[in-house]
FISE-599026 format. One record per residue (C-alpha): y, x, z. Coordinates in steps of 0.2 Angstrom, whole numbers, plus 5000, padded with zeros to 4 digits. Layout:
% FISE-599026
YXZ
...
***
This chain:
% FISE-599026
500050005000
501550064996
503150035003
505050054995
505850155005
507850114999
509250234999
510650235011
511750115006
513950175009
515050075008
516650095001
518150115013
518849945018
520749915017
520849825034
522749875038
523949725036
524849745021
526549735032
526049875043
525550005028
527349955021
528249975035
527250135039
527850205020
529550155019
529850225036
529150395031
530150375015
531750335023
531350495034
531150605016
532850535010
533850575024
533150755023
533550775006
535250855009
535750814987
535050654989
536150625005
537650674994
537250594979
537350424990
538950424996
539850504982
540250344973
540750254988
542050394990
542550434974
542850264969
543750204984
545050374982
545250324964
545650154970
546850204981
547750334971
547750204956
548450054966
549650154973
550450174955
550050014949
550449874962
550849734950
549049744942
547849614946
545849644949
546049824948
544649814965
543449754952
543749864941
543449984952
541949904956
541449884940
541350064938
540650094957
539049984951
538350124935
538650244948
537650194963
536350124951
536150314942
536450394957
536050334971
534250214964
533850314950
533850484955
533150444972
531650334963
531550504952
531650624963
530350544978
529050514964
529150674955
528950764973
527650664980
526550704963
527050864964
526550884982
524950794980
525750644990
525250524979
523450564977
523050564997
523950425001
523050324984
521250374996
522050285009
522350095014
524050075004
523849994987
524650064972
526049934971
526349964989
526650144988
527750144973
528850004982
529050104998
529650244985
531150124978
531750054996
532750195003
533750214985
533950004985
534550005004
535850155002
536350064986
536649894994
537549975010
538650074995
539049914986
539249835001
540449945012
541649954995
541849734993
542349765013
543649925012
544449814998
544349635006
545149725020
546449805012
546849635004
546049614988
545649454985
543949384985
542849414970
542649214960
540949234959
539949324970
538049264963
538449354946
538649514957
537349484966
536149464953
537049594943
536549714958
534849654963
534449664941
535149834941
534149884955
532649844947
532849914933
533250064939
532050094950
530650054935
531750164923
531450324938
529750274941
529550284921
530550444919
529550534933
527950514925
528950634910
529750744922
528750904925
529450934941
530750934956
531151104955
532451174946
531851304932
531951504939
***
């Protein structure tokens, strides 16, 4: 009589986290990497001060001109989005695959989706606080409301987006973080 003797059976690691708990966990690391990143640092609040010292310099000399704070926050907008979303998005990504990041944290619990989203947050915070802290420095100083606030809104939260899939699509053609020697 013969008996089957089966083989071991493994099973594949299960992804028991909550799916909250492993975002939090990435974005919370990610936000650490951005605040350490001394260029990335700058890159965000360059717009903010650029803009609001050509917005005072300009309203200085031109008192009698009307919506001349969004203008300047039409131009404050391209900014953040290319410097503070996309270059972050770009920068993180190309790193992380760089350093192997990516790899050991795709062996892990997170999901794919979850670990490039943690990737975009830090840029899409800094970019909101950005646009955010410009409407109040010129609400303050007494520029009137903007007329339509949802069209900026979703002109942001559209910009944001595709900025951050334009970086996540650019670093997968970027070589690498480094500059060249």
């Amino acid at each position: 009589m013969s008996t089957m003797i089966s083989a071991p059976t493994h099973d594949l690691p299960t992804r028991s986290g909550s799916a909250a708990r492993r975002m939090k966990a990435l974005i919370t690391a990610e936000v650490r990497q951005f605040f350490a990143n001394r260029t990335l640092l700058f890159l965000a609040a360059l717009p903010i001060v650029m803009t609001v010292a050509m917005y005072y310099f300009v309203r200085r000399e031109a008192e009698q001109v009307m919506g001349i704070e969004m203008t300047f926050g039409s131009v404050l907008l391209p900014f953040v989005l290319l410097f503070v979303q996309f270059y972050s998005v770009i920068s993180a990504a190309t790193t992380r695959r760089d350093e192997k990041v990516l790899k050991r944290l795709r062996t892990g619990e997170a999901r794919d989706h979850e670990i490039l989203s943690a990737l975009v947050v830090p840029g899409m915070v800094m970019s909101v606080i950005t646009i955010a802290a410009y409407i109040a420095i010129v609400l303050f100083d007494g520029a009137p409301a903007p007329t339509n606030p949802l069209v900026i809104g979703v002109a942001v939260v559209l910009g944001l987006i595709i900025c951050a899939a334009a970086g996540l699509i650019t670093a997968t053609y970027t070589k690498t973080q480094r500059p060249p020697r």
